[in-house]
C-alpha positions as CSV (number, residue, x, y, z in Angstrom):
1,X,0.9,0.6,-8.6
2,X,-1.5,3.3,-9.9
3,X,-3.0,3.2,-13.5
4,X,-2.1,6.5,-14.1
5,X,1.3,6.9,-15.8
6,X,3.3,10.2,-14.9
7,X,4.3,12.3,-17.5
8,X,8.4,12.6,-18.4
9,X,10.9,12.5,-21.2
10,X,10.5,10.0,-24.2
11,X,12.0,6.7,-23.3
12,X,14.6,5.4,-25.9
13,X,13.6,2.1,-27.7
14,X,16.9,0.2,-26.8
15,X,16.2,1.4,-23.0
16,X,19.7,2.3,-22.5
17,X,20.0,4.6,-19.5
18,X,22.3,7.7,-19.0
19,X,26.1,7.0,-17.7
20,X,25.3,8.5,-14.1
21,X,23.0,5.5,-13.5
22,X,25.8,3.3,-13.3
23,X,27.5,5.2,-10.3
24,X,27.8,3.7,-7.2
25,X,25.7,0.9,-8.5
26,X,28.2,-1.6,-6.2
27,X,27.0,0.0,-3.3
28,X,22.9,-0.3,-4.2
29,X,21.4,-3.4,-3.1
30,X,19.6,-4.7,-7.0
31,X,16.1,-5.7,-6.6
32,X,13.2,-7.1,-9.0
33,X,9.6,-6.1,-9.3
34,X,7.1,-8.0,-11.5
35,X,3.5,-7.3,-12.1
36,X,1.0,-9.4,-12.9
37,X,-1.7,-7.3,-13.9
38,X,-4.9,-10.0,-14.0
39,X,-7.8,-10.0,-11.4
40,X,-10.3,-12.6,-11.3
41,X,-13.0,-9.1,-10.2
42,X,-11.8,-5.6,-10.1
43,X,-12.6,-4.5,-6.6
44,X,-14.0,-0.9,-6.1
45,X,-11.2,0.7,-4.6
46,X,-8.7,-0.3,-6.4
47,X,-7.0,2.4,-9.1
48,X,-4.4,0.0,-10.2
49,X,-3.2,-1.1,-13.4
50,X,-4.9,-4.4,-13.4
51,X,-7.6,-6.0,-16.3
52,X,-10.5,-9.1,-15.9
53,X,-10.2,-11.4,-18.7
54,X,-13.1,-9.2,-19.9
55,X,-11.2,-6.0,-20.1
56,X,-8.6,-7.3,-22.3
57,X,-10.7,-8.9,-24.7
58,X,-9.1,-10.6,-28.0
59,X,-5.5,-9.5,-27.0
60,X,-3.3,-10.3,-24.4
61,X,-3.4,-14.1,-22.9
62,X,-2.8,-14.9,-19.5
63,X,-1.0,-18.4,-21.2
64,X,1.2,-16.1,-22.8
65,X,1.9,-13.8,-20.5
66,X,5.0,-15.2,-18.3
67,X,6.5,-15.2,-21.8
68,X,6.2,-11.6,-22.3
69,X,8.0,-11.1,-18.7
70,X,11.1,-13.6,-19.8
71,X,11.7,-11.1,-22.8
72,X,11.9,-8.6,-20.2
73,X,13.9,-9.9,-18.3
74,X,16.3,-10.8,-21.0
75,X,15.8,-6.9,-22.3
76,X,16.5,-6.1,-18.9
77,X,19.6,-7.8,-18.7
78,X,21.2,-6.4,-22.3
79,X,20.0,-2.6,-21.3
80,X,22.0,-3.2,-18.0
81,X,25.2,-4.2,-19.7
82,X,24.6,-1.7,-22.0
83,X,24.6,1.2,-19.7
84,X,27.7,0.0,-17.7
85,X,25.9,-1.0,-14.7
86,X,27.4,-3.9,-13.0
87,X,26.1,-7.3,-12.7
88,X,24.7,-7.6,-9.0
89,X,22.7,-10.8,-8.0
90,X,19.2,-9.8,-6.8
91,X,18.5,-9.1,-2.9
92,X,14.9,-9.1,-3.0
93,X,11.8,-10.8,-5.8
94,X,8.7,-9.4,-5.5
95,X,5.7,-10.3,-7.7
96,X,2.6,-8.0,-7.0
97,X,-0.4,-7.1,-9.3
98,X,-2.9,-7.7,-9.6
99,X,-3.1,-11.1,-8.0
100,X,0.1,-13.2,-9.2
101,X,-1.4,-16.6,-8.3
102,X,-4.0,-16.1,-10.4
103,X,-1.1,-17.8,-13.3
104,X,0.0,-20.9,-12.9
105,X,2.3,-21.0,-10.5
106,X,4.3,-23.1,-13.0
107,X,5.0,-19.7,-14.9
108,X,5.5,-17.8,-11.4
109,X,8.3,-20.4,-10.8
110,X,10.1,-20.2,-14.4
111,X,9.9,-16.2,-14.4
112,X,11.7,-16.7,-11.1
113,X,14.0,-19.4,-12.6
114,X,14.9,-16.9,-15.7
115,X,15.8,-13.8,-13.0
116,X,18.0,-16.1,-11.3
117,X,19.8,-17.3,-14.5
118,X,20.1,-13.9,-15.9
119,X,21.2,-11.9,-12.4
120,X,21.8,-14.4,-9.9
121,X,19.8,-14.7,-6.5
122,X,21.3,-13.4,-3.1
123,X,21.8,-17.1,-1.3
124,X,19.6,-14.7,1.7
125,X,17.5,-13.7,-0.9
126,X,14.0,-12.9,-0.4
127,X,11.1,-13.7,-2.6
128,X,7.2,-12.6,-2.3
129,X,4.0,-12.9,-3.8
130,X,1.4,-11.4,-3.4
131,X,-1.8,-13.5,-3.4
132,X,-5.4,-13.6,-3.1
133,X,-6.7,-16.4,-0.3
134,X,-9.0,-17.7,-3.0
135,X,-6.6,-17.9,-5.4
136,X,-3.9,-20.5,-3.9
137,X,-4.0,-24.6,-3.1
138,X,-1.7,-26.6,-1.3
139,X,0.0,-28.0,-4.4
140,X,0.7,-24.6,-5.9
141,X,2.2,-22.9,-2.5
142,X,4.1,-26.3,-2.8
143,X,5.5,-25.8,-6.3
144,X,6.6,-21.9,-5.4
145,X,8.5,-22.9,-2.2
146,X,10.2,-25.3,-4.6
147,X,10.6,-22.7,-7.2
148,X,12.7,-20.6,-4.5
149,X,9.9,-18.3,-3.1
150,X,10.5,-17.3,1.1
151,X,6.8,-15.4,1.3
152,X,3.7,-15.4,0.4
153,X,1.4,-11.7,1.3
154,X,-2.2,-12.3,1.2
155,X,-4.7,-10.1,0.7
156,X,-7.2,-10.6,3.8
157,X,-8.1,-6.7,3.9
158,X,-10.7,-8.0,7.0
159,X,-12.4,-10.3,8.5
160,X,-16.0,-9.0,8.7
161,X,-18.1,-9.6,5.9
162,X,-20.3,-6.6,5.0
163,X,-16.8,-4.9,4.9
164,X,-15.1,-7.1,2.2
165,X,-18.7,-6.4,0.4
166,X,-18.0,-2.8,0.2
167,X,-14.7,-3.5,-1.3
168,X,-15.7,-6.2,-3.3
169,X,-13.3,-8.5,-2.0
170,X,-14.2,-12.5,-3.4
171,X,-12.3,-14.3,-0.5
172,X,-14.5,-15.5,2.4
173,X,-13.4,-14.9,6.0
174,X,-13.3,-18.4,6.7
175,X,-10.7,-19.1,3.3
176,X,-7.7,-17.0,5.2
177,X,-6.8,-19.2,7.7
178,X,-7.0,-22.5,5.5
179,X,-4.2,-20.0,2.9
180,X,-2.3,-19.5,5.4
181,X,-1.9,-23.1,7.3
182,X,-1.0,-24.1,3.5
183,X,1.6,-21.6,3.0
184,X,3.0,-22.8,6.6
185,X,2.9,-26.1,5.7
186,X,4.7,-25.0,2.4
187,X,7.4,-23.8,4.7
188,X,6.9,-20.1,3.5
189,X,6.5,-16.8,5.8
190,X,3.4,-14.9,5.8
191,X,2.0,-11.9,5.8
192,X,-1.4,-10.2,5.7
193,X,-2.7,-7.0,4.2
194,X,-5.2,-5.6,6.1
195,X,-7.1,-2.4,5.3
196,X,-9.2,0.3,7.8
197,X,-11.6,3.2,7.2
198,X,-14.1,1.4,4.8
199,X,-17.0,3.3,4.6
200,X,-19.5,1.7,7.3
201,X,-16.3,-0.4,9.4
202,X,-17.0,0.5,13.0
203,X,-14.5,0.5,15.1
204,X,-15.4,-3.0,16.9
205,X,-15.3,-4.8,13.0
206,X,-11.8,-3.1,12.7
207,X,-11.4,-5.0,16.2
208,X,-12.5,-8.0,14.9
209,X,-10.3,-7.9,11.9
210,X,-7.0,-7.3,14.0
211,X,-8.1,-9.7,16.6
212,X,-8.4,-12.8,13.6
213,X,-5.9,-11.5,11.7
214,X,-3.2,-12.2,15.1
215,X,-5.3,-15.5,15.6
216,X,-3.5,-16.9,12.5
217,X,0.2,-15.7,13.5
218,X,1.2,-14.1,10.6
219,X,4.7,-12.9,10.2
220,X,4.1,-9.9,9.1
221,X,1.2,-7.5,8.8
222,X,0.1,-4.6,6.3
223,X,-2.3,-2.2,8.2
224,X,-3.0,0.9,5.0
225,X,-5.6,3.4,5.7
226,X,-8.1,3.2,2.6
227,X,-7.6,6.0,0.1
228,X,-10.5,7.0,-2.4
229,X,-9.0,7.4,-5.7
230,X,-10.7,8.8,-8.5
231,X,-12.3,7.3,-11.1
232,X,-12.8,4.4,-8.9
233,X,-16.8,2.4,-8.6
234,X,-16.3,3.3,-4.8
235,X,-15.6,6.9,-5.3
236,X,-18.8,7.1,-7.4
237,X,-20.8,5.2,-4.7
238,X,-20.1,7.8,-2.4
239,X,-20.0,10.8,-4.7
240,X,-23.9,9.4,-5.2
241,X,-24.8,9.1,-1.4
242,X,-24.3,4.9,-1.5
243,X,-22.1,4.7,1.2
244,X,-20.5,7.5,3.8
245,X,-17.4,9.4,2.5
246,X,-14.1,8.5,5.3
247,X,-13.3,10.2,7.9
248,X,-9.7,11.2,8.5
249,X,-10.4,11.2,12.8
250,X,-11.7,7.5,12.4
251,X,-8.6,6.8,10.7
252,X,-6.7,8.1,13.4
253,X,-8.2,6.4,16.2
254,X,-8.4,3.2,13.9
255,X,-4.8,3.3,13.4
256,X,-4.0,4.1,17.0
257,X,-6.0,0.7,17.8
258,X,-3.6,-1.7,15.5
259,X,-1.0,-0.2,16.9
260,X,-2.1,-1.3,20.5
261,X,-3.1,-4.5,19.7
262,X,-0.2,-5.3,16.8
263,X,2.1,-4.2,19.7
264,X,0.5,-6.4,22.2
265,X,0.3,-9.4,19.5
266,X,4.2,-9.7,19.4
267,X,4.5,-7.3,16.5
268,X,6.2,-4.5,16.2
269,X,6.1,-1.3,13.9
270,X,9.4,-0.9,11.3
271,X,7.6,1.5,8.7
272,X,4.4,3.7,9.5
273,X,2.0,0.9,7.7
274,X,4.2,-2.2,8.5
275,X,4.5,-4.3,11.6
276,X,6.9,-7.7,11.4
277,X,7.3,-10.1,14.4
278,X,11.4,-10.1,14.1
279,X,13.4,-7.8,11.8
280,X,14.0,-10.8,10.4
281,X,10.2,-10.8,9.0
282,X,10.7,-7.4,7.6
283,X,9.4,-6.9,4.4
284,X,13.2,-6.3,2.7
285,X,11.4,-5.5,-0.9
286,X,9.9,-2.6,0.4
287,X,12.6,-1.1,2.5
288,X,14.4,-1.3,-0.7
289,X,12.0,1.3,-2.3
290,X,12.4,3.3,0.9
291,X,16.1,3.1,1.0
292,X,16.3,3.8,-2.7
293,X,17.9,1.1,-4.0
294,X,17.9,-0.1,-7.8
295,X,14.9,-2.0,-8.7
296,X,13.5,-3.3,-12.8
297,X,10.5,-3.3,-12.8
298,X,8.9,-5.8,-15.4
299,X,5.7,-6.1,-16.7
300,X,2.5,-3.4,-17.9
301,X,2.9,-0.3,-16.2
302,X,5.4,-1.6,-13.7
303,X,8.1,1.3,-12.8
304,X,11.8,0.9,-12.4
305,X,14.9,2.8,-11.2
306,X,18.6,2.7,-11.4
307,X,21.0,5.2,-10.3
308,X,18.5,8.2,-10.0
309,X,16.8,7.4,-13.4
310,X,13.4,6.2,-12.9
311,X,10.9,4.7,-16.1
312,X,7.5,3.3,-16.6
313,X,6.2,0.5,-18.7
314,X,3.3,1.0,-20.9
315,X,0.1,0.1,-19.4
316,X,-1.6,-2.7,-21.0
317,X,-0.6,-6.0,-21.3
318,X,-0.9,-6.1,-25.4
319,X,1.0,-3.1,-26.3
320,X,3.3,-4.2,-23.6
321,X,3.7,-7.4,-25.7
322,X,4.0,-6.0,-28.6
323,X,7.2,-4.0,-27.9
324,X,8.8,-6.9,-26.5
325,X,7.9,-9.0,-29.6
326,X,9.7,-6.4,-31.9
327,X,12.8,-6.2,-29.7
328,X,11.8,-2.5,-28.4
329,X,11.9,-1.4,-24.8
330,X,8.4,-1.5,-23.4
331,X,9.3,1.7,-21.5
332,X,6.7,4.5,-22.0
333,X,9.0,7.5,-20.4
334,X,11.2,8.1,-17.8
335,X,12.8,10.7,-15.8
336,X,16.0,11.6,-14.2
337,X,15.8,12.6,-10.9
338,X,17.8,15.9,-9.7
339,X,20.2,16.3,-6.9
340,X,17.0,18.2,-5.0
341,X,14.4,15.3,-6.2
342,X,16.2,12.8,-4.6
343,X,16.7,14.5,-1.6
344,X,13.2,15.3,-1.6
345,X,12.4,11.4,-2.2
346,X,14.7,10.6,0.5
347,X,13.2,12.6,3.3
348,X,9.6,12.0,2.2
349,X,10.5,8.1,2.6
350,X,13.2,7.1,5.2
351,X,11.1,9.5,7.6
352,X,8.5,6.7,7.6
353,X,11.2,3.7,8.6
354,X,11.7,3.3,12.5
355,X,15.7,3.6,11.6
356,X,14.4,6.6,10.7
357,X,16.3,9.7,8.7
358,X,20.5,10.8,9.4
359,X,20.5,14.8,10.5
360,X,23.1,15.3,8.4
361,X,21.5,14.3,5.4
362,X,19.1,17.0,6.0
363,X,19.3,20.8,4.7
364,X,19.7,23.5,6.9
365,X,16.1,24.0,7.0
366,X,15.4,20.8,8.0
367,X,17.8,20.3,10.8
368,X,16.4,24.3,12.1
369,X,12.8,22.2,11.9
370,X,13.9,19.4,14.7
371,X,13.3,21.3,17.7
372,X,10.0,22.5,16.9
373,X,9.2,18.9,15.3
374,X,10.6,17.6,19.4
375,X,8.7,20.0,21.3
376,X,5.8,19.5,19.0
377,X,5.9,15.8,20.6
378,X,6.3,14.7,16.6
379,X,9.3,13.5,17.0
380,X,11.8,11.1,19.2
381,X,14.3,13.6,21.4
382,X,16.3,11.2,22.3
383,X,17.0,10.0,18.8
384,X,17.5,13.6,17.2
385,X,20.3,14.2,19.8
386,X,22.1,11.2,18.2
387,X,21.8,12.1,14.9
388,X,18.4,10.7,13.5
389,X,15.3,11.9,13.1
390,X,12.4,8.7,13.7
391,X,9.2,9.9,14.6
392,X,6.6,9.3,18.0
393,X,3.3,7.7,17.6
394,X,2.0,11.4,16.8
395,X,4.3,11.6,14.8
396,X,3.7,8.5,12.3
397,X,-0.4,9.8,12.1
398,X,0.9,13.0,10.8
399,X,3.7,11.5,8.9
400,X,3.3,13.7,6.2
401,X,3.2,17.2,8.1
402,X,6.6,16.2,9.1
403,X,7.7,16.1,5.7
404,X,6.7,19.2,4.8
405,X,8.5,20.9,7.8
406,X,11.6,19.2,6.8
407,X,11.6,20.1,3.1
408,X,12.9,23.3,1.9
409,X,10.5,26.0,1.5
């Protein structure tokens, strides 16, 4: 979730949405979304909306926090009800940041607890958190599995240490694999993040990190090429010469390597970042996005949509509170998406899924850009003659070049 907040129409203060949100809502899987925005240490990369206990200073409390969310939630519930869109139970929890477990996982569980008395939970539901390696013990993986949690998605980023330095990572190597034995023995599924292209990763660390990273048989795994976002204390180390900027051809051949050795470790690719050993291990919370289903979003900053209307929270934890406290919506503005913005959303996302996109959802300039896509070698042939596009290895490294040939001029 990026810090920076888009720009839209004023949000009302009971959050009641427009009447078109409501349509078709039976057919929309319902999903939830709730950040924690607390990090033990920002790491340099990172341009998300997330605060040390420093940053926040004499306002809002971690102890008080999980509270705030339950008045969401409830919020959440009445604006629903409000706006005619029917009560579905939830498919998917996800609880990102941040770093979630860095609460009690006592107030993980009742936020949980709350959703599920105000929507209802899916009896195949799935529920994640995200976590931090250093962040989790035995007892507290124990006290989410309880809670209802399915999955727990640490954050191991890599396994070689003068790479976690540049990032600023906390964890130790050696802490992943003792996170991940306790989540098994928790009876929860993992997953692991893992990022490539740091400035100074060779290829052989980026080895290493896939190689230990299979060792622990995970799941599920997150391969995402770093991105330097402004503003950021690694953007300014290598605006000042501290470290080497990335290079787009390492990320290339670095992705092109976890693809081989994902592959060849019983994993296989569902969504150009994403590998899962079984569809079963999918990540179903973010297919959601990808399939555009309804999601609230709770917490500072986090984004929701419903029916084509999409809104964003405000962005720090007191304010947040504040709004709550007073019975207002928390939402900062929102947007309603056209018949063309959702169509561009559409292409720009189920393109990335392996189910890839229907032909006949595209426009006629986007079924006239197949062939050249196919004889580009961008894009399946066999798949496109029976009615989807899903794109060839090529294809998923130049994932977004496909977009723009598919979208109108």
């Amino acid at each position: 979730m990026p810090s920076a907040l888009p720009l839209g129409l004023p949000a009302p203060e009971d959050g009641v949405l427009p009447p078109e949100a409501a349509e078709g809502a039976l057919h929309r899987d319902f999903c939830l979304y709730v950040h924690i925005p607390f990090c033990a240490v920002r790491c340099g990369y990172c341009d998300f909306n997330t605060y040390t206990a420093t940053e926040l200073g004499g306002g809002a409390s971690q102890d008080e926090y999980a509270g705030s969310v339950l008045a969401e939630l409830a919020l959440g519930a009445r604006v629903l009800e409000a706006s005619g869109v029917p009560a579905r139970p939830l498919s998917t929890v996800f609880f990102g940041g941040g770093t979630p477990t860095l609460l009690p996982a006592e107030d993980l569980a009742s936020i949980l607890r709350a959703a599920t008395a105000q929507w209802g939970l899916a009896p195949d539901a799935e529920v994640t958190t995200e976590a931090n390696p250093d962040s989790v013990t035995p007892e507290s993986l124990r006290v989410l599995k309880e809670a209802g949690f399915t999955r727990v998605s640490f954050g191991m980023q890599s396994a070689v240490p003068h790479v976690l330095a540049v990032l600023d990572r906390t964890h130790s190597p050696e802490r992943v694999p003792q996170a991940v034995q306790w989540a098994r023995e928790a009876g929860l599924k993992v997953s692991l993040d893992l990022i490539y292209g740091t400035p100074g990763e060779s290829l052989e660390d980026w080895r290493t990190s896939l190689t230990t990273a299979l060792s622990y048989g995970p799941d599920h795994i997150s391969a995402y090429a770093l991105i330097i976002e402004d503003g950021t204390r690694l953007a300014s180390r290598i605006r000042r010469g501290q470290v080497p900027p990335i290079d787009d051809d390492d990320h290339a051949d670095k992705y092109a390597l976890a693809e081989e050795m994902l592959t060849a470790g019983g994993l296989a690719w569902y969504e150009v970042s994403n590998w899962a050993r079984t569809p079963a291990d999918e990540c179903r919370h973010n297919l959601a996005y990808w399939r555009g289903s309804d999601w609230w979003g709770a917490g500072p900053g986090a984004h929701s949509h419903v029916g084509g209307t999409r809104w964003w929270n405000v962005k720090h934890p007191r304010p947040y509170a504040d709004a709550l406290e007073s019975g207002r919506s928390p939402a900062a503005g929102r947007e309603i998406l056209s018949a063309e913005d959702r169509y561009v959303e559409d292409v720009m996302l189920r393109v990335r899924l392996l189910e890839g996109l229907p032909t006949g959802s595209l426009t006629a300039t986007g079924r006239k850009a197949i062939a050249g896509l196919i004889a580009d070698g961008l894009v399946e042939p066999a798949a496109a003659f029976a009615g989807r596009v899903i794109l060839t290895f090529q294809g998923r490294l130049l994932a977004d070049a496909v977009v723009r040939r598919l979208l109108p001029d």
